[in-house]
Z-matrix of the N, CA and C atoms (Angstrom, degrees):
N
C 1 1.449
C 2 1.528 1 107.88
N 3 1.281 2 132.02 1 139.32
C 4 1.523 3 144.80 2 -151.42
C 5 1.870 4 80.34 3 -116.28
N 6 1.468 5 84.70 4 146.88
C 7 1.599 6 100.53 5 -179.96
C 8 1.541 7 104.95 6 -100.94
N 9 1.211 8 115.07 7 126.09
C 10 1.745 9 108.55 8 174.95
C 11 1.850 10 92.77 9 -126.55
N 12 1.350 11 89.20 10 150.12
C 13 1.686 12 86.23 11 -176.50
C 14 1.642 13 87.81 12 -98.64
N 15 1.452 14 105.69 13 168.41
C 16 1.555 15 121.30 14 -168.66
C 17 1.413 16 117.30 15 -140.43
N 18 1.499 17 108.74 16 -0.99
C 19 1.653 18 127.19 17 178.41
C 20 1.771 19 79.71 18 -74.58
N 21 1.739 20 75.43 19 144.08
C 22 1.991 21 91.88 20 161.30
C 23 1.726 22 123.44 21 -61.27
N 24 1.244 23 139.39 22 129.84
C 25 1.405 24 128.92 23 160.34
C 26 1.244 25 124.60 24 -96.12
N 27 1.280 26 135.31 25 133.66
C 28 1.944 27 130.02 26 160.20
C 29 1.703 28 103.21 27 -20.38
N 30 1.141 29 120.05 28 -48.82
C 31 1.681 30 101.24 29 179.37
C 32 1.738 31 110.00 30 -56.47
N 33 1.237 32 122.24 31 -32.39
C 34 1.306 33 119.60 32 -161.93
C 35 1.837 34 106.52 33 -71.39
N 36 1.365 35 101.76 34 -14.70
C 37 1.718 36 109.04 35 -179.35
C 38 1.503 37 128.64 36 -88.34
N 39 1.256 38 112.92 37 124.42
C 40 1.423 39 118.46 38 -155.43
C 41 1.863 40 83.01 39 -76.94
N 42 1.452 41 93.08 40 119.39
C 43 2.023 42 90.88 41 -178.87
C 44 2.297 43 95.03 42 -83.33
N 45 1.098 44 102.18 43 -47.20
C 46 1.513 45 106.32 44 179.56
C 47 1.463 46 113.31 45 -38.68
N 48 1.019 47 115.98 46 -73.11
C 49 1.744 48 130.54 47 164.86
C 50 1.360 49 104.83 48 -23.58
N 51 1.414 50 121.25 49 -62.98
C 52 1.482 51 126.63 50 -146.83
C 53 1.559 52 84.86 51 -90.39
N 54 1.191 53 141.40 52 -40.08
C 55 1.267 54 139.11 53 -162.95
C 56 1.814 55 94.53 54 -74.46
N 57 1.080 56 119.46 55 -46.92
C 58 1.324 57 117.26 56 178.39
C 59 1.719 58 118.37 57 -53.03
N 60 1.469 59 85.27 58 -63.65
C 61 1.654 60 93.58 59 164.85
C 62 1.936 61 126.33 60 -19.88
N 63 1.491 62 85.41 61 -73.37
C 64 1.303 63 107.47 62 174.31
C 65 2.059 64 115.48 63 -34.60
N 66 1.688 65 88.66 64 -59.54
C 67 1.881 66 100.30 65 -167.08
C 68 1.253 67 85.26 66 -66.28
N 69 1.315 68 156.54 67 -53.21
C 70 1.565 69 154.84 68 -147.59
C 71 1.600 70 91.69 69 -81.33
N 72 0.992 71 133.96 70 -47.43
C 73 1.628 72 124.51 71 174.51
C 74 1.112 73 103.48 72 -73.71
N 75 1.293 74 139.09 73 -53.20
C 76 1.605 75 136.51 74 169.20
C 77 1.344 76 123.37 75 -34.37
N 78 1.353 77 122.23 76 -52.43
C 79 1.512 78 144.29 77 146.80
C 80 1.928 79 117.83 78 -30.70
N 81 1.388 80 99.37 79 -70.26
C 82 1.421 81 95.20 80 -178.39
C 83 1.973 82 101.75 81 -64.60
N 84 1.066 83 99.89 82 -70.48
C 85 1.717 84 85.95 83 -178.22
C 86 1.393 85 109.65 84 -21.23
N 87 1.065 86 118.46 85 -51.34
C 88 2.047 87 110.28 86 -167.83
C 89 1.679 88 77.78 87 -74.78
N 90 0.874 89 122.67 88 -104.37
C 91 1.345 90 111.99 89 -138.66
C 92 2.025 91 122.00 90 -36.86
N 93 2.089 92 110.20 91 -29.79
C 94 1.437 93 94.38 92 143.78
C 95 1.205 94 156.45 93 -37.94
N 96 1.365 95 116.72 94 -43.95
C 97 1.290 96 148.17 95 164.91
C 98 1.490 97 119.98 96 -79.01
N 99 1.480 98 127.39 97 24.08
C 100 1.342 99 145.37 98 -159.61
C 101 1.357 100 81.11 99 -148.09
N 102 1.140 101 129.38 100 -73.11
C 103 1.703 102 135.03 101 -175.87
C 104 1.814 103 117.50 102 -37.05
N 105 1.914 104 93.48 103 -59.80
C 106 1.181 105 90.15 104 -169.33
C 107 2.068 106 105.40 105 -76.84
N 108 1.386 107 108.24 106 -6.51
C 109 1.545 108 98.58 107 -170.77
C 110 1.702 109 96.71 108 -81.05
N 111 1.329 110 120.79 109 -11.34
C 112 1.362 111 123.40 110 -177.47
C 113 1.594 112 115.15 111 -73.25
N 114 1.513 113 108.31 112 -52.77
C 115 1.181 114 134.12 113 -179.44
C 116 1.711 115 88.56 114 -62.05
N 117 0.993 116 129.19 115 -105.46
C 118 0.991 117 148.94 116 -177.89
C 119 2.320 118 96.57 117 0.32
N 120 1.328 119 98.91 118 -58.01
C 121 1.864 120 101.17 119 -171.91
C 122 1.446 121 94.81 120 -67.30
N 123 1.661 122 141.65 121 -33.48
C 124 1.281 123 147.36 122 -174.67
C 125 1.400 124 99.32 123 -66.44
N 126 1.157 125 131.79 124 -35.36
C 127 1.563 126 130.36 125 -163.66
C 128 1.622 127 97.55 126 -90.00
N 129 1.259 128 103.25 127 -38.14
C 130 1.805 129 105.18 128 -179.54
C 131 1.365 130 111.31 129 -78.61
N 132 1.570 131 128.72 130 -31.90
C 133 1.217 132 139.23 131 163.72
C 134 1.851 133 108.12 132 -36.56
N 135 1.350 134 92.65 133 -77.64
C 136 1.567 135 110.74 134 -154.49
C 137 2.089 136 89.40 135 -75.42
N 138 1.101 137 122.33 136 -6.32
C 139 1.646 138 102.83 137 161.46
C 140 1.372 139 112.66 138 -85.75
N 141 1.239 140 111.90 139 -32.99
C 142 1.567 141 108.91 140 176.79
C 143 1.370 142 123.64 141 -65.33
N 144 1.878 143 119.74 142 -33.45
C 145 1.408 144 109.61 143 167.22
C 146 1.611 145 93.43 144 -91.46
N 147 1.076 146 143.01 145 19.68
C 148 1.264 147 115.89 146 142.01
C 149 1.506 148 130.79 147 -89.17
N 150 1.426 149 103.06 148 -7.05
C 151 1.788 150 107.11 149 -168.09
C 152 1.825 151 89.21 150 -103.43
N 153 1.220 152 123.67 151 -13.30
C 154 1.774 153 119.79 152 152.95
C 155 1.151 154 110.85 153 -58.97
N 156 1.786 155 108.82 154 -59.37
C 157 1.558 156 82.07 155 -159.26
C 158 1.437 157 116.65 156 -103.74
N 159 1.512 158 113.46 157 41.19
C 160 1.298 159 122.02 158 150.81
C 161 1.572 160 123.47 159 -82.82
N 162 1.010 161 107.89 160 -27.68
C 163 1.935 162 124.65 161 166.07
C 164 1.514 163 81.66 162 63.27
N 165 1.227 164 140.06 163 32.25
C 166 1.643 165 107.65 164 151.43
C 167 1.241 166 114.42 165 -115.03
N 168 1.771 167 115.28 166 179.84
C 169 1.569 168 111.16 167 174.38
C 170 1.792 169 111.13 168 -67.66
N 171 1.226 170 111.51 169 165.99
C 172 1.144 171 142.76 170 169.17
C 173 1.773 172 102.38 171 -35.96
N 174 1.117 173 106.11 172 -69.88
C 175 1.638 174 131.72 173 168.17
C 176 1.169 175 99.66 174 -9.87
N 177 1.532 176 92.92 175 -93.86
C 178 1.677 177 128.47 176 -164.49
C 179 1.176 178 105.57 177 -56.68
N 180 1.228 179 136.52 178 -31.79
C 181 1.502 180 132.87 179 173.25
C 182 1.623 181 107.47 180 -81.25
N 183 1.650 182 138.03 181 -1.44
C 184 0.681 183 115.31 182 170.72
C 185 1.787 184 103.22 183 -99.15
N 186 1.172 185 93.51 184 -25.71
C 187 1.585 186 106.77 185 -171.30
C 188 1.787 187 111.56 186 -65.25
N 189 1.496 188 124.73 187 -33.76
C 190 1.016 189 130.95 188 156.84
C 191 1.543 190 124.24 189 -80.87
N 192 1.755 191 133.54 190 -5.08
C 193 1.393 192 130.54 191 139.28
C 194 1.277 193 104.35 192 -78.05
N 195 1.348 194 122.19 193 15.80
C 196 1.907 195 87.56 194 177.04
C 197 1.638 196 84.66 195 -126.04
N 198 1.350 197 128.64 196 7.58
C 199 1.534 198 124.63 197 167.05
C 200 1.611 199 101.66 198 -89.71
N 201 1.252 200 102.88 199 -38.21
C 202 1.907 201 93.78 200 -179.47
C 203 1.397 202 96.07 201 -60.60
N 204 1.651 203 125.41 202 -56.82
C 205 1.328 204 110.49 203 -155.27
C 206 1.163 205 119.27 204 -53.33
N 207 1.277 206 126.56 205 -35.48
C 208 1.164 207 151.90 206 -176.64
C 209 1.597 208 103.85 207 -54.00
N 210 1.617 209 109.98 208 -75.26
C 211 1.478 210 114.80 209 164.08
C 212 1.643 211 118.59 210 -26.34
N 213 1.203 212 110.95 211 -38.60
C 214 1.238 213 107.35 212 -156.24
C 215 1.442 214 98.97 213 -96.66
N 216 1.338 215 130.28 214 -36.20
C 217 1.249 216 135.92 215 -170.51
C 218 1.898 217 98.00 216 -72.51
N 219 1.186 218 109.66 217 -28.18
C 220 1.429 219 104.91 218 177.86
C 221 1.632 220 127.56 219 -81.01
N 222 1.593 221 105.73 220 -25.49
C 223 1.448 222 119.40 221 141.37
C 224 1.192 223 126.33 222 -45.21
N 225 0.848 224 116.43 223 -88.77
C 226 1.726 225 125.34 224 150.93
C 227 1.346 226 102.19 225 15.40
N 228 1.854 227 108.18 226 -89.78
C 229 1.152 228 106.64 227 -146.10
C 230 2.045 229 102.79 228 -86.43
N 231 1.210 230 119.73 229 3.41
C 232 1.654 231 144.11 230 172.80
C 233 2.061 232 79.55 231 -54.69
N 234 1.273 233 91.98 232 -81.48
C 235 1.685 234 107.75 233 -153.52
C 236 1.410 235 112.26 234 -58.68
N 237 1.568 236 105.14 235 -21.28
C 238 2.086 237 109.02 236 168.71
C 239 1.045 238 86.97 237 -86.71
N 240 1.255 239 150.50 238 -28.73
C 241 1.637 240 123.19 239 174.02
C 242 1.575 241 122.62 240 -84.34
N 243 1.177 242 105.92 241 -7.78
C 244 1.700 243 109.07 242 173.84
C 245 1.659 244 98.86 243 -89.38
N 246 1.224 245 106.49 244 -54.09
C 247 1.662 246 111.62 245 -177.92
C 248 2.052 247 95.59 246 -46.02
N 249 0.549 248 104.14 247 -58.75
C 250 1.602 249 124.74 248 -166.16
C 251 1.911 250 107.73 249 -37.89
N 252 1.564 251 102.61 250 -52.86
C 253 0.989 252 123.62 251 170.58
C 254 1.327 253 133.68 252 -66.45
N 255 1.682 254 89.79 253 -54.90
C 256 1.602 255 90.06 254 171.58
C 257 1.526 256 124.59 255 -68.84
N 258 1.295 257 120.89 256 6.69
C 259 1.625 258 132.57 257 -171.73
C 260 1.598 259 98.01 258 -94.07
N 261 1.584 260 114.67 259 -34.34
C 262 1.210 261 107.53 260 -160.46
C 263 1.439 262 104.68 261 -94.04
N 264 1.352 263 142.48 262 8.92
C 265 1.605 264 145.51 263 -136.69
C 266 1.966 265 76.39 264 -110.45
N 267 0.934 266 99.87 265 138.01
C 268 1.581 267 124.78 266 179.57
C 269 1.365 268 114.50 267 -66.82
N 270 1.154 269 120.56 268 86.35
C 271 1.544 270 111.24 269 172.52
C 272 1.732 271 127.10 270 -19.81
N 273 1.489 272 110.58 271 138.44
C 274 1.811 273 101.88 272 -176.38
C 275 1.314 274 110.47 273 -127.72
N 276 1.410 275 96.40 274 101.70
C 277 1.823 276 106.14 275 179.19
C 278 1.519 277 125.13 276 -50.02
């Protein structure tokens, strides 16, 4: 019986392939990370002319989003309790 070895060797690895691989993942990362730093200055952009042209303090703009939320979270839970109710009312033949 002839001995052949069967472990993988560096000759057996396509270096072209893997080198390609690599620049095409190398590539998208920069250009991901180009995307999200864009997105990212657009989101900081458009709060800043929005926190101008609200003309109030810091405060008061938090103090009036946390009365809507509030408003709204109490809607919310108004209409799961009407929905809620009206599901359970006994059908009338």
């Amino acid at each position: 019986m002839t001995q052949r070895r069967t472990d993988p060797l560096p000759e057996d690895i396509h270096w072209g392939l893997l080198i390609a691989a690599a620049a095409t993942l190398l590539a998208g990362s920069v250009i991901g990370l180009t995307g999200l730093g864009l997105g990212a200055a657009a989101v900081i952009a458009s709060g800043k002319r929005w926190y101008r042209r609200v003309d109030l303090p810091a405060n008061q703009i938090a103090k009036l989003k946390w009365q809507q939320a509030r408003a709204a979270a109490g809607a919310g839970a108004g209409a799961w309790r009407d929905a809620e109710s009206s599901s359970r009312r006994p059908e009338q033949a």
